[in-house]
Backbone as numpy.savetxt, mean C-alpha at the origin, in Angstrom:
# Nx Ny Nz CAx CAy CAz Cx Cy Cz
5.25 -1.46 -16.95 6.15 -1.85 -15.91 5.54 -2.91 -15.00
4.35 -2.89 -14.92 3.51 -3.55 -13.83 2.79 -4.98 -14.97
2.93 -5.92 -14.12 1.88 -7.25 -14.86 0.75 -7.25 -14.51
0.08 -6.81 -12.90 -1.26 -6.62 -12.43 -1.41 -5.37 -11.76
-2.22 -4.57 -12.13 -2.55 -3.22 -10.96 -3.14 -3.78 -10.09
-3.04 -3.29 -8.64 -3.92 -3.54 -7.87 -4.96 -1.90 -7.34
-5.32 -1.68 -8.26 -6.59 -0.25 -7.84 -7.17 -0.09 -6.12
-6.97 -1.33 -5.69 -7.16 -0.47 -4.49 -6.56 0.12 -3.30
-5.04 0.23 -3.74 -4.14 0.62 -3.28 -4.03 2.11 -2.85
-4.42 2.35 -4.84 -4.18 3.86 -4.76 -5.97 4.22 -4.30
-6.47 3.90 -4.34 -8.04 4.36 -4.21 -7.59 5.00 -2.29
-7.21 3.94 -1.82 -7.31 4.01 -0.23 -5.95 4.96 0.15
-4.89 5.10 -0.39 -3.92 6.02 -0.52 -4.50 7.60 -0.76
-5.47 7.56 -1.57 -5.96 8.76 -2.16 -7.24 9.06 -0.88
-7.66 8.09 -0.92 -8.40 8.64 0.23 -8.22 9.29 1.68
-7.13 8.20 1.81 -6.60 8.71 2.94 -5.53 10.66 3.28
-5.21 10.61 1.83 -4.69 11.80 1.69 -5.45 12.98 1.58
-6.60 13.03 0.73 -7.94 13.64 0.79 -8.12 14.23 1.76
-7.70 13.90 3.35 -8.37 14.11 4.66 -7.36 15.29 4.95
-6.05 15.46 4.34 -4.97 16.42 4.44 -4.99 17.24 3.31
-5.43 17.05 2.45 -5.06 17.69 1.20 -6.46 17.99 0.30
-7.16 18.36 -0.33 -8.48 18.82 -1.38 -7.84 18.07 -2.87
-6.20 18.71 -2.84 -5.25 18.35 -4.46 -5.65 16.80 -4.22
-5.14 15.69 -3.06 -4.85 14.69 -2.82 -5.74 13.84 -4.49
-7.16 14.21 -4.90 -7.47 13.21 -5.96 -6.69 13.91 -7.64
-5.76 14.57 -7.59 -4.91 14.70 -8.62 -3.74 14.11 -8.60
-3.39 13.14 -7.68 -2.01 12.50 -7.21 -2.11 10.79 -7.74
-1.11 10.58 -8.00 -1.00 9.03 -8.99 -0.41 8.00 -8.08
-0.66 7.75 -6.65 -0.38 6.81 -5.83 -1.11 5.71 -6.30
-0.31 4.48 -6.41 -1.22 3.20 -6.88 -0.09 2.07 -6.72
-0.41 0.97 -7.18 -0.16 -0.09 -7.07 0.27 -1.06 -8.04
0.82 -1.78 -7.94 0.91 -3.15 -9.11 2.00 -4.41 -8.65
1.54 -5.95 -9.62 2.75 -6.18 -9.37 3.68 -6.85 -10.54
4.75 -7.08 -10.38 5.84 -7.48 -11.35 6.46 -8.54 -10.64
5.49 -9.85 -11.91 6.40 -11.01 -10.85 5.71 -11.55 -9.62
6.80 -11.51 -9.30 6.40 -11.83 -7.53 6.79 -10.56 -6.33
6.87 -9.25 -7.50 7.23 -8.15 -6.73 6.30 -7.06 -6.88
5.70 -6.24 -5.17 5.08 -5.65 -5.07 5.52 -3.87 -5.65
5.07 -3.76 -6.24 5.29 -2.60 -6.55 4.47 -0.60 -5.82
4.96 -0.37 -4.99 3.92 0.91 -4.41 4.70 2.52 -4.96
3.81 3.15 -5.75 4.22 4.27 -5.73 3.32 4.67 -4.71
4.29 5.84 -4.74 4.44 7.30 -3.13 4.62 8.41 -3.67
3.32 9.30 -2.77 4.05 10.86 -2.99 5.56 11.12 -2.64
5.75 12.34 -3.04 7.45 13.09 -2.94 7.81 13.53 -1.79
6.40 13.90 -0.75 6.48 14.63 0.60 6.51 13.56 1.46
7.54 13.39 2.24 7.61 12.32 3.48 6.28 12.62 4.54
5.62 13.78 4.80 4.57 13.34 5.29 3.61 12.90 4.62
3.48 13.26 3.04 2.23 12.12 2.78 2.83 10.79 1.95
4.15 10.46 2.52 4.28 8.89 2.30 3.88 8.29 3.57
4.06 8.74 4.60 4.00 8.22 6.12 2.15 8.16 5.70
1.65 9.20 5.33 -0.11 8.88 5.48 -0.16 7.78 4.30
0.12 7.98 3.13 -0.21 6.76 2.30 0.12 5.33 3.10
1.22 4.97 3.45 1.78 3.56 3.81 0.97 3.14 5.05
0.42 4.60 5.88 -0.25 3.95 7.38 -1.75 3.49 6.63
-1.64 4.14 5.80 -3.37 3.92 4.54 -3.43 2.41 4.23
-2.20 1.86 3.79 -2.28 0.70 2.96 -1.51 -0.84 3.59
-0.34 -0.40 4.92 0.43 -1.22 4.82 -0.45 -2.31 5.69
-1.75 -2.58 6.42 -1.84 -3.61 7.27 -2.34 -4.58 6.08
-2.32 -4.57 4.48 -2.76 -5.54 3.72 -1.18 -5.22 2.64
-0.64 -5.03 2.95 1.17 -5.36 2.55 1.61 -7.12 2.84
1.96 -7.47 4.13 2.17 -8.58 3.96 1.71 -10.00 3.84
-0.17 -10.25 3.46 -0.86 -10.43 2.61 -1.09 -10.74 1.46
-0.49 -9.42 0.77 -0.47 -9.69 -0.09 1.13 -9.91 -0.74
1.95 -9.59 -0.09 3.38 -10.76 -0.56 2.87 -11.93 -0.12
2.22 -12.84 0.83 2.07 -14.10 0.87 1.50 -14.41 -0.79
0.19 -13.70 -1.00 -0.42 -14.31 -2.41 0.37 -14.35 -3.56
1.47 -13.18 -4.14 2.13 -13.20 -5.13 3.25 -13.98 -4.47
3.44 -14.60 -3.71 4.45 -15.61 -3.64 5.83 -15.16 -3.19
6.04 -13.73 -2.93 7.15 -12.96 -2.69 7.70 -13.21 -1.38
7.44 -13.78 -0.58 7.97 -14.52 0.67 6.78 -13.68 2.07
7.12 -14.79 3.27 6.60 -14.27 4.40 7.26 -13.14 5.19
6.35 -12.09 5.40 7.20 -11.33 6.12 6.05 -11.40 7.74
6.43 -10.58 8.81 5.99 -10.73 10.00 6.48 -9.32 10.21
5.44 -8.54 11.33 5.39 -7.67 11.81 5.45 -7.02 13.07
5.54 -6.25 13.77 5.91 -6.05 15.28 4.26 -5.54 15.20
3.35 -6.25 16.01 2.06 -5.22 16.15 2.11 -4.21 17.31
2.99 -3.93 17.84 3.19 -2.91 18.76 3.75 -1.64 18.09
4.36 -1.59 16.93 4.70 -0.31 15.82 3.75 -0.38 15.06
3.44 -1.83 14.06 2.44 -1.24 12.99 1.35 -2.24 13.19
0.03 -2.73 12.23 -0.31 -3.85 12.86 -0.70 -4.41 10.82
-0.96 -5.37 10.91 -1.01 -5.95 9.78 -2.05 -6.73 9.78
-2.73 -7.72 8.83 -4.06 -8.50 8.80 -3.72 -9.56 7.45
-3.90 -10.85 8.02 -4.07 -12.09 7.20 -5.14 -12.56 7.48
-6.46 -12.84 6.61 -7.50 -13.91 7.13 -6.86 -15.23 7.61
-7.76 -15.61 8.48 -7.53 -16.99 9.07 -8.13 -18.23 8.23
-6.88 -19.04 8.39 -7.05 -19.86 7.21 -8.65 -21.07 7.17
């Protein structure tokens, strides 16, 4: 389904869940993309999607700049996000 994994998606997803959970390194959260589309699987439990996404999302729109999937922009007062400076 995926053209590139990105492994450190789920590595830092898993980690971050780890801190709630012992099961958390039997769980298949990861990454890839298709295209120019980011692809994120998520656990089933809305609280550990809320911990995965706070795990992973400040290198989300980043990395849509690199696969070409358009600019997005963020409120850093809800979440905060990170682009190196060019």
């Amino acid at each position: 389904m995926i053209d590139k994994e990105l492994p450190g998606f789920g590595e830092q997803m898993r980690a971050a869940s780890l801190k709630q959970v012992p099961t958390a390194i039997l769980s298949r959260q990861g990454a890839g993309i298709r295209g120019s589309t980011l692809i994120i699987t998520l656990p089933g439990k809305p609280a550990a999607i809320e911990v995965c996404l706070d795990a992973v999302f400040a290198a989300v729109p980043y990395c849509l700049d690199l696969i070409g999937a358009g600019h997005i922009d963020t409120d850093e007062r809800r979440i905060r996000s990170f682009r190196p400076r060019s």
